[in-house]
Structure formats: C-alpha cells, structure tokens
N, C-alpha and C positions, 0 to 999 in steps of 0.2 A: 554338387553342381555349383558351379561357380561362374567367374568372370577372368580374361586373361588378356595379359597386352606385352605388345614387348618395341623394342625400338633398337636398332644397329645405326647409329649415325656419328660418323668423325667430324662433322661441322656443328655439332650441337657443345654448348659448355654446362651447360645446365640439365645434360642426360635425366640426371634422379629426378630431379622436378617435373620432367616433361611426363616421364612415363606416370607419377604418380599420376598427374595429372588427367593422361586415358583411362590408368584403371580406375579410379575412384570418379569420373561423369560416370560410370557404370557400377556405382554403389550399391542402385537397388538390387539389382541380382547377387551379390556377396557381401550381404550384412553382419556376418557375424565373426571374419575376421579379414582383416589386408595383411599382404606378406611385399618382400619386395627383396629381388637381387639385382645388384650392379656389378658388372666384371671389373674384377682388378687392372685389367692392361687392356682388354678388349672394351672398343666405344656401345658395350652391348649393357641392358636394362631391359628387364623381367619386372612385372606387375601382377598381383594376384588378387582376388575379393573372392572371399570364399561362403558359400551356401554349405554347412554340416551335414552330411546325411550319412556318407559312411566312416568310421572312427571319429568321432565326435570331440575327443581329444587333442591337445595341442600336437601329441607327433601328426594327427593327420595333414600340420598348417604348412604352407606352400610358399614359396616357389622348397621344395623337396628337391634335397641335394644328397647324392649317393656317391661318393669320391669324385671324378671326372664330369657325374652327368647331373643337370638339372634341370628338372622340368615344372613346366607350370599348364595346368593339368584342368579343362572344365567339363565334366560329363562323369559317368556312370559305366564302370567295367562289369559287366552283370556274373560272369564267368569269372572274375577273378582267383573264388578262391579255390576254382578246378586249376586254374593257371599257378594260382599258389604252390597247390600241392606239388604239381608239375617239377615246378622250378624246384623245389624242395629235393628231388631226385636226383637233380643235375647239382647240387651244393650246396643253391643260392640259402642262406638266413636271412630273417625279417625282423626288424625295430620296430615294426608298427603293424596295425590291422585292415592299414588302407589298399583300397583298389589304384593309389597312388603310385606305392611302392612295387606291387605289381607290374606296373608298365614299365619301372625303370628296370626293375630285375629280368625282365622281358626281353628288353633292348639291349641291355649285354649280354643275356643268350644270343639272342638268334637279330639281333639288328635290326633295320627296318619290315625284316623279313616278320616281325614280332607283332606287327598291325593284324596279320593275317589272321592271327590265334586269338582275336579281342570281337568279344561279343558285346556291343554296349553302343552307349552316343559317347562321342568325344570330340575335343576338338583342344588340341595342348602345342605345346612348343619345348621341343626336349636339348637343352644344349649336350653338344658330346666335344668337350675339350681336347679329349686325345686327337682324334679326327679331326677337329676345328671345326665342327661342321654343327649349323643347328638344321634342326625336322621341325619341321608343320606337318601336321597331320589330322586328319577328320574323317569322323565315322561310314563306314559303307554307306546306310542310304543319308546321310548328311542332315540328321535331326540337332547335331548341332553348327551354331554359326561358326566361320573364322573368317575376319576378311584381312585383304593386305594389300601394301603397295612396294612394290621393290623397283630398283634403277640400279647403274651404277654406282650408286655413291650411297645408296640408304635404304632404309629396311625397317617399315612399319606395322603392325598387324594387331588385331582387337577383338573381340569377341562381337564387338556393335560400332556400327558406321559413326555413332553418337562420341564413341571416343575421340575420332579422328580430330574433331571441333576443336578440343584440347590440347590439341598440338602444336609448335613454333611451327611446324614446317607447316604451309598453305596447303592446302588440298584442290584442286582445282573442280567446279562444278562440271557435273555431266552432261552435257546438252542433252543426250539422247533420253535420260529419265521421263521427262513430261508425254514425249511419243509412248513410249513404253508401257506408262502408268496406265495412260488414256486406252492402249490396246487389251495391255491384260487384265489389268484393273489390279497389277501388282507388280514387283520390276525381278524380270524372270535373269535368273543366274547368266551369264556373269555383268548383266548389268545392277550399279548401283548409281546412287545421287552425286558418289563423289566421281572422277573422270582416274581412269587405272587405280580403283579402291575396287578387287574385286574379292569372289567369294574364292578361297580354296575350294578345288572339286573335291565331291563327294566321294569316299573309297582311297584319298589318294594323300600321301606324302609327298613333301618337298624338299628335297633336301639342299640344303643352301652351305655353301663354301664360307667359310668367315678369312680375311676380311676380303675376300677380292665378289664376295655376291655372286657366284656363279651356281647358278643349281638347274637341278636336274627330280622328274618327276621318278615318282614310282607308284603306279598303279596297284592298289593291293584286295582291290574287289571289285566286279565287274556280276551286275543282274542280269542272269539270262534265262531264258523261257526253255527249258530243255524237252518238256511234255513227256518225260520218259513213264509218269505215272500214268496208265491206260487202262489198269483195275480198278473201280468204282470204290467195291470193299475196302481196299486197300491203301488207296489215297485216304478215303475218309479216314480211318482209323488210324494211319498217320497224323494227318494233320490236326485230330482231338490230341493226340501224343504231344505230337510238336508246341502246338497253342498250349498247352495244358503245364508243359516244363516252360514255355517263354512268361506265363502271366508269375507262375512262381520263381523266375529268375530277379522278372523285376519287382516283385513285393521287397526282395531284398533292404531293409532299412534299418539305421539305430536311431533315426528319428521317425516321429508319427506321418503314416503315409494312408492315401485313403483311394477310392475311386470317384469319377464323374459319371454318375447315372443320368444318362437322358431318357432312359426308355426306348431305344432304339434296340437292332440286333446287338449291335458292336457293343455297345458298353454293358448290355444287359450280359451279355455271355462274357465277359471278362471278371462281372461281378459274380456270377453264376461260378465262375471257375476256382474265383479267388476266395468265393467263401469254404471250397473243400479246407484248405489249408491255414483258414483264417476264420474259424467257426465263433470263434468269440471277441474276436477283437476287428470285426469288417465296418471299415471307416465310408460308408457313402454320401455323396451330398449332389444336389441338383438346381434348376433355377427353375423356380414359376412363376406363370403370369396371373394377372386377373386378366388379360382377353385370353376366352376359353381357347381361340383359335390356335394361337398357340402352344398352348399348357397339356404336357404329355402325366402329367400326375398317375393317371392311374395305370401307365402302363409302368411306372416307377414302382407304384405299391405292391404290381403284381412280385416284382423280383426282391421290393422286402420283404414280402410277405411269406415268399420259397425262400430267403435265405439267412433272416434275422438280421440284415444290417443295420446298424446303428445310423440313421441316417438323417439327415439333415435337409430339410427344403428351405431355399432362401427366396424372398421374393424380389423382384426387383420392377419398381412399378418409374411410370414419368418421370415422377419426384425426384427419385435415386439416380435415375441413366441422366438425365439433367445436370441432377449434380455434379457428376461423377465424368461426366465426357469431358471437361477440359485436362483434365488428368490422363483420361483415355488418351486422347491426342498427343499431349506429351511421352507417352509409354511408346507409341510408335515408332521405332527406329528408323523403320522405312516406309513408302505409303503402302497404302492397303485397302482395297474392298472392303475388307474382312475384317475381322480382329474383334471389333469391340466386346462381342461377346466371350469371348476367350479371355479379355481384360475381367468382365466382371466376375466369372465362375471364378477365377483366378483370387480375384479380393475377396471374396466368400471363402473358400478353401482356407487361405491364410485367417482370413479368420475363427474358421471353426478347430484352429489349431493347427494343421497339416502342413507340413514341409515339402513332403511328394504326392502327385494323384495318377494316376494311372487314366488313358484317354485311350479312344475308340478309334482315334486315326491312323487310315491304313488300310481300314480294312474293305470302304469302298472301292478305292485304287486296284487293291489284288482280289478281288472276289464279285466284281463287277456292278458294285451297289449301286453307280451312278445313271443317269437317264441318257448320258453317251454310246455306254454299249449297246442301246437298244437300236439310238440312232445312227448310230455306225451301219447298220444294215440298209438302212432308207440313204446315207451320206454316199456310199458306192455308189446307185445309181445319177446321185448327183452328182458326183466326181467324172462319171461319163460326157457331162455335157459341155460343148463347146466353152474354152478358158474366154472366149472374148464375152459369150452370155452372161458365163457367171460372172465376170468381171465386171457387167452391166449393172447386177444386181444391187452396185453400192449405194443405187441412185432412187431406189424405191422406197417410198414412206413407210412399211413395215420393217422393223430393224431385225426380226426372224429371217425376213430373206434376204435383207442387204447382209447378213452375217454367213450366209452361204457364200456372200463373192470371194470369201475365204478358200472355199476349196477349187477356185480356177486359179491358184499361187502355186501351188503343188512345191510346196517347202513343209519341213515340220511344223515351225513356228505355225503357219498359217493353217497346217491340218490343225493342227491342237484349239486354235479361234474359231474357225467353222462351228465348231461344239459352244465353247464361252467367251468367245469375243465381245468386247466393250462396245468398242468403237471402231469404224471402220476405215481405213487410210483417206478417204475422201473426207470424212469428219472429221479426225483427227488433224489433218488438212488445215482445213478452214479454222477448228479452234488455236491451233502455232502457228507461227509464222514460217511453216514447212511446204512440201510440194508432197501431194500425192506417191511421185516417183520418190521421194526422197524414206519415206513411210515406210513402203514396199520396199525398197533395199536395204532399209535396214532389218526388215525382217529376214531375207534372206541371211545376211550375215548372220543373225543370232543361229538360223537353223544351222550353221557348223557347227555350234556346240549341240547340237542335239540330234546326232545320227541313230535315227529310227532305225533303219536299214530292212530288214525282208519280213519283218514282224506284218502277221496280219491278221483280223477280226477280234475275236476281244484281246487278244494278248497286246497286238497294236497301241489300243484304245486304253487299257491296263499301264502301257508304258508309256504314254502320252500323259494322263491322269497322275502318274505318277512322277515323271521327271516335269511337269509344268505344273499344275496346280497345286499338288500336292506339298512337291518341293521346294515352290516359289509363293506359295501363300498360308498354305495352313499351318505347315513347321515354322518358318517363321513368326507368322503370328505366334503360335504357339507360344516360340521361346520367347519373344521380346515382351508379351502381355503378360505370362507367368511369370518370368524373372523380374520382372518391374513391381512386382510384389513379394519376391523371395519366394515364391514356390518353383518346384521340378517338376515337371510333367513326364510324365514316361508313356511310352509307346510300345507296347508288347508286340502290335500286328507289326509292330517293322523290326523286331529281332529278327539280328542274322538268319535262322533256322526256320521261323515262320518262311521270311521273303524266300527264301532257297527252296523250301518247301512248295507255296503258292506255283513257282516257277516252273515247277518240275509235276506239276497234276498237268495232264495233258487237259486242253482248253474243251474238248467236248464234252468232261466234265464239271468243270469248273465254271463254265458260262452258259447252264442250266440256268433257267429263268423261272421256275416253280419246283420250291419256293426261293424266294429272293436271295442272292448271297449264297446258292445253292450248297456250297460245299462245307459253310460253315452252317449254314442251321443242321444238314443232315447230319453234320458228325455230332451235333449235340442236341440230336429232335426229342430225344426221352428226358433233357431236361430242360430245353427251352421252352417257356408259355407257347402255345401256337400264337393267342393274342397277339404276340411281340412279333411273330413274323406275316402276319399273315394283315395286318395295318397298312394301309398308305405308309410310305417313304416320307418322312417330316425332318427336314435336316434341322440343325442346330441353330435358330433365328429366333430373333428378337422380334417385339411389332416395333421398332423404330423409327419406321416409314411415317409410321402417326402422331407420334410425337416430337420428332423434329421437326415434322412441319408445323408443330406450333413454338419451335426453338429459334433463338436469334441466332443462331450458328450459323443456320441455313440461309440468312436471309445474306441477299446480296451487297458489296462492299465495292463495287465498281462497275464501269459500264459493262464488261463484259459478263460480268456475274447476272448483272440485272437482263440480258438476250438471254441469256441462259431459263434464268427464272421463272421470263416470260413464256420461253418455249416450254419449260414444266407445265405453270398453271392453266396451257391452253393442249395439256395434251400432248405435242408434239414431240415430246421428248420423256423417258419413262426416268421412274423414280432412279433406278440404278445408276441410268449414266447421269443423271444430273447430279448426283452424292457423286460420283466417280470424277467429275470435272471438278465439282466443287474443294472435292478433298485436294487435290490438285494444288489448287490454288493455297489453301487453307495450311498444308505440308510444307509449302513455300514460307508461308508467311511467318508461320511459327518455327520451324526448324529452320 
C-alpha cells in the first residue's frame, strides 16, 4: 500500500523537485521507503512512498522498472500469485515476490486487456515506452483513490488532492465543493475542492498518448445485478464459498495484519472466517467507550470467545478524541461527515503493531443492512405524489420531510438524498451565496455520472448505497484516515468475486428481512452467535455529539457561524447539520 504521483509538463524546469514535492505532502501513507523516476528525454516524473506489506525487501521498491515499462504501483493484487503462475506458462520469469511485478508482466501479456484478470484495490500509473503511451488505472469498485488533471499542455495525478498544494502549477478552487458538501455531507465523484482535479473512474484505465495528451478510456469492469441465482440452497452455499476464499485472499501478508471487531454481523463473520486459517495467530482489536450507549464489548467477547483472538480493546474517552481531533482534521483530504472514527481505530491498530486490518465495509451496501432498503418501499409511494408538493416540502420545519422534496427531482443524485440528504437546495441556498435554481442543476449534472437506469427495489437502493455513499464517503474515509497513519485497510466484502456474486443471487433472496443481512447470516447461522444477529442495527459511532459540545472547535468564529450556533442551541437546527456547515467552514480554513 502506498502513495503515487506523477507529473507530464514541458513548461516546468524544475520537474524532479515538483514531483518530489506531491509525493512526499503524502508521506504519511508511504513511510518506509520513497523511490522516484525522471524520463530521460520525456518532460515526464514518477513519485512513489511506499507502505511494505507484500515482499518487504528492497526488489519490492518502486517506481519498478521492467525494460520499456514502468510503473508506480498503490494497492494490493490479492490473486497475484494465481496470476503468477499463469504468466509462468506463457514464459514470463520473476526477480522478485511482489504483486508489483505481476502487473507489469501482465501488461506485456495481454495489455490493458491485463486490468480484467486483477483481483485487488489499485490505483498505479504504468509508463509503456514502446507505445509512448502512459495508463492510469483503478480498481473495479474503486477502494483506492487516483485523482488528476489533464489539458493540453500537462498532466498531473496524486493519490490525494493534498499533493496537488505542492505544486508550481496553480490549481484552481471549485466553486461547486461548498453546495456539494452541504448536500451530501461528502463531495460525491467526480467533484472535488480543486476545479478539473477529478477522480479516475472506478473499473477503468486511461490511456494517455505522450507527448501530444491525447487519450482514450477503457472500461474494464462494469457491476451488474444479473439475479441469475433463483436457488436459495445454492446461492447460500455459494456465497459462504465465495466470502470464505475472498477473506483468505486478503489475509495475504508478510507484514502483521489483523481485524476490526465491532461486534456487528460484518466484521464478526469475517473474524469468524479468518480464524479457520489463522487459528493461532488472529490479530483483533476494537474501540470502547465508557457511555454504555455506545459500547458493543460484549457482543465483541462473544466472537473472542468462539474464536481465541488475540484481541485488543482500546478506549478512547473525551480526553483522547480532544486531543487528537486537530490531527483528525488535518488527516482529511477531503471534507467529510464521517471519518473521524476510522481516524482513531486507525491510530490504535498502528499502534498495537499492524500494518493491514481487514474492515466490514461493503457489506451493508450488497446485503441490504442499511434502513434505506426498508424505506424504499414506503419512498415509492412518495414518489407518486405531485413534483410541485413534494417540491413544497423544503419549506417545513421537520428536516424528515423537507428531505422528501428530494424525491419530486426525479434525478439519481436526488433519489440517493431522499434517503441521506443534509441539506436541502433551499438551505443550502440561503447558507451561499447561490440560488435554489442554481443547487438543483447542479444536481442534475452530477446525475450524468450516475446512470441508475431500469434497476428497481433493493437492487436500486443496493446500487444507490453503493456508488454514493459508500463510494464517496466511507472508502474515502477509509483510505485517507488509515494511510494518515501508515495502515492498509482491506475490504474482503468488495472483492471482485464477492460483488459479482452479491449481483447475481436474485434479490427475492437476498433482500429477505429476517434475519437481517439475510444471505449472509444464513450462509453462516451454524456458526454465527444468534446474539450478533438478532441485536438492533448499531452502526459504527462515537458519542461525540457530547463532547464537542464542550470543545472550542465548535464554537463559532464569525457572524455566520454564531446564526448557525444559535439556531443549534434553540433546537432548530440538529446536531448533524450544524457539524456539517460547520466543518465546511472549518475544511476552508485549515486546508
């Protein structure tokens, strides 16, 4: 797991310094080695920071140069060493152990055509000399970041928006970010803070002409709902199969790796799975509180208790989250709802030793854990009612129904807010200096990039959840809170084979509502606690609600902050959006 940057620009004199410059603002994610290539004749520079986890050794160190091609490489090939073998048949020999050299001996088999046959996160930049040609490229569901800006004349790209700062060339600000933030309460693909700093799409290469910049996409995965599974028997016992080779793909490590127990289904049956294969060396760790309300402890013990984990509880009371938040803030790359707790499991884990941990997301998204799918049956007949009603709705003091005027837009963007919308265009409104009208078309635009098309009831809601929030808040979070401490997070529920699997159980099984997550407790109810499934739904939160309000953070720093404040302390405005505005401001000031 690493960090990568790279930079194509003929009006730069000072190439090597620039790019040093992106890759190392992104230190904390590739602490234990930097690497760096400059082309001889071409105005091109390559940047690396590299996290060790597979071949630990110097051949594993980067930018990895194979005659013609070199690439610079951040993420995890889980398959590699079936792809090893593979290649081994066709000719190719290896100098090293890494899932590195893999890729590039990949790419001179079978060409970009070579993304197809990669099970893993990634997100690299592969020069190909012969061709002239360099690839961007990022993992099917897009667990890792790349962002970039191309033109005529130049060609920038990072692993985090944070690097772009470090650069001569100016980046120009995004107007649209602050509407965006305020709507989702995260800044959904392809918008980010900088103005044309977008993300690579998820599935998909780029391939880029050197030097005239001319490229061209190649699409190399595409999620679809096929439902062809209609056996009950037969899905389940597939998808224990499926799950059961993805949690053993990613235990894969030659550094110490461990899990995140919450106590929940997801991470309780990933730990359940990983102890068949990991009977004496299972690394787990969790966070508790002293308010009981939040503190899942004993549904944690239940699953040490079935499976001998070596496990670790860390507390993290006022004192610590206090301390520790001004750090938090800085670890964000982009704004965010969310995060901060993914920030601190994350400082914990590195501290109890661990390089990688293994996480539970994912598995709401394809298995229907969230409180959307339910409300999806009650939002149809709200979608029925006249768009100029529900359009009415922005204007009512309970923000439950002003968040319905969501669904008289009849865009994606705006299905996907009906469910977790922030703020509503008429709010959002009034706190910019924007027009309502202005709010609403810009949501339109964004729904281009997210064609739902004929998908309907959980599968919809499944794909919704998953190319919005999942993909624009939680992975992010993810990566930018973990690597801001040198850990790798992995995600078993989003290997290839799992998501392909999920896809294909036809939905009248899979969105069975008793018991919860139906397809994944039933394939593993002889060795699930029932306890763990048969509990309220407790997502992964902090009580921080309580304790920043006795933080100076929150207190207001200008007139507008202090309307805001006010409208908190009398009620009229809930704790969420007023964190949500305030971060706003707060993301400004500090980044």
């Amino acid at each position: 797991m690493c960090r990568i940057a790279g930079i194509f620009d003929p009006s730069l004199k000072n190439l090597q310094e620039q790019v040093v410059a992106m890759r190392d603002a992104m230190h904390r994610g590739g602490p234990d080695d930097a690497g760096l290539f400059v082309h001889s004749s071409l105005p091109l520079a390559l940047g690396h920071r590299r996290l060790s986890l597979i071949d630990l050794s110097e051949a594993g160190h980067q930018p990895m140069i194979d005659a013609e091609l070199t690439i610079v490489f951040n993420g995890e090939i889980y398959n590699y060493l079936e792809l090893r073998s593979t290649l081994q048949h066709y000719g190719h020999t290896f100098k090293t152990e890494s899932d590195t050299e893999v890729i590039l001996k990949a790419y001179r088999q079978w060409g970009v055509e070579a993304f197809e046959y990669f099970n893993g996160m990634f997100a690299l930049a592969l020069l190909d000399e012969k061709k002239q040609q360099l690839v961007l490229a990022r993992d099917h569901a897009g667990i890792k970041p790349l962002y970039y800006y191309i033109d005529q004349h130049c060609l920038y790209f990072a692993s985090e928006i944070r690097a772009f700062a470090k650069a001569e060339k100016v980046f120009e600000e995004n107007e649209k970010w602050r509407s965006a933030f305020l709507t989702f309460g995260h800044l959904p693909e392809p918008i980010t803070t900088l103005k044309h700093v977008i993300p690579l799409a998820k599935g998909t290469a780029l391939v880029i002409d050197l030097p005239s910049l001319k490229k061209k996409v190649h699409r190399f995965f595409k999620w679809s709902f096929t439902g062809q599974l209609k056996n009950e028997d037969e899905a389940l016992q597939l998808m224990r199969e499926t799950l059961e080779q993805a949690v053993e793909r990613h235990l894969i490590a030659d550094a110490p790796i461990g899990l995140f127990l919450s106590g929940g289904i997801d991470s309780s049956l990933l730990t359940l799975i990983a102890s068949h294969t990991r009977k004496d060396n299972l690394h787990t760790l969790s966070i508790v509180f002293n308010e009981k309300a939040f503190s899942e402890e004993k549904y944690q013990q239940l699953i040490i208790d079935k499976t001998g984990a070596k496990h670790q509880s860390f507390l993290v009371t006022k004192d610590i989250f206090n301390t520790q938040l001004e750090d938090a803030m800085l670890a964000m790359d982009q704004p965010t709802l969310d995060g901060i707790n993914t920030y601190f499991i994350s400082m914990y884990a590195k501290a109890y030793g661990l390089k990688a941990v293994l996480s539970g997301l994912g598995a709401d998204e394809l298995f229907g854990g969230y409180p959307s799918f339910q409300q999806q049956k009650k939002m149809k007949y709200v979608q029925r009612m006249p768009a100029a009603l529900l359009r009415g709705m922005q204007r009512f003091p309970d923000h439950r129904i002003r968040k319905l005027s969501y669904a008289g837009m009849q865009n994606t963007a705006a299905e996907y807010l009906s469910y977790r919308g922030i703020f509503t265009p008429v709010s959002v409104a009034s706190l910019l200096d924007t027009t309502e009208k202005e709010v609403e078309h810009d949501l339109i635009a964004l729904s281009e990039y997210y064609p739902v098309s004929t998908l309907t009831n959980g599968n919809r809601v499944s794909w919704l959840e998953t190319n919005f929030y999942m993909q624009n808040q939680l992975l992010k979070d993810s990566d930018f809170m973990s690597m801001w401490h040198g850990l790798e997070i992995r995600v078993p529920y989003l290997d290839k084979e799992v998501m392909l699997m999920a896809g294909a159980i036809d939905a009248s099984i899979k969105f069975k509502t008793v018991p919860p997550k139906y397809v994944l407790v039933k394939s593993f109810e002889h060795e699930l606690p029932e306890a763990i499934w048969k509990r309220k739904k407790q997502g992964f939160t902090f009580p921080f609600e309580g304790w920043l309000k006795e933080n100076e953070f929150i207190k207001p720093s200008n007139n507008d902050e202090e309307q805001l404040y006010k409208k908190f302390q009398q009620k009229k405005l809930s704790w969420g959006r007023y964190w949500c505005a305030l971060l706003m401001n707060r993301f400004e000031r500090d980044h």
